[in-house]
N, C-alpha and C positions, 0 to 999 in steps of 0.2 A: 504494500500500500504506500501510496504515496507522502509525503509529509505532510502534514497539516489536512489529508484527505480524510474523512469518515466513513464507519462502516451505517449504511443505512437498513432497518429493522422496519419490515413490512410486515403487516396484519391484510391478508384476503380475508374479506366476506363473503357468505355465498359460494366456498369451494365446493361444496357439493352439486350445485349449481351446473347448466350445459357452457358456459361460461369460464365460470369457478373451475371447473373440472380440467378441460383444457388448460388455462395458465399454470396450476397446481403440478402438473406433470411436465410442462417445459420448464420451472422453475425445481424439481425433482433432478429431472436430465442436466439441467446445466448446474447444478449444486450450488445454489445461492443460498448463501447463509444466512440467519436470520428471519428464514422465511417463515411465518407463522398462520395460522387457517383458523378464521373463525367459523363453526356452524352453528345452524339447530338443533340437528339432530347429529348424537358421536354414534350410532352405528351404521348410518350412512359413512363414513371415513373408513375409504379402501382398505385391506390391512396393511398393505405396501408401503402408504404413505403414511400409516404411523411409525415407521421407524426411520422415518426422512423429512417428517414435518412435525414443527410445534403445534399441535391441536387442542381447540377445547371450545368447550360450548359457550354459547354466546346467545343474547338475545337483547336486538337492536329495537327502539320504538320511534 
C-alpha cells in the first residue's frame, strides 16, 4: 500500500439479492478485503461465502 493510502471497509446490502449476489462473488474472486455482506435473512448466505465474507444480519428501515 501506498503511503498515506487507506485501506477502504465496505458493507453490501442486499447480497442475497440478483444484484447483491453477482458483486458478492466478483469481490470473493478478486479477494478484496474488508468486504463485509449485510442481509435479512443468514440462511440465504451461500456456504462458500461464509468462509470468504464478513456476514451478518441486518435490518434496514
Amino acid at each position: 500500500m501506498k503511503k498515506g493510502a487507506y485501506q477502504m471497509k465496505i458493507l453490501l446490502t442486499g447480497a442475497t439479492g440478483h444484484l447483491g449476489t453477482h458483486i458478492t462473488e466478483l469481490a470473493i474472486k478478486a479477494r478484496i478485503k474488508d468486504f463485509n455482506i449485510g442481509v435479512r435473512n443468514l440462511e440465504k448466505v451461500p456456504t462458500h461465502w461464509k468462509d470468504n465474507v464478513s456476514h451478518s444480519s441486518i435490518r434496514l428501515f
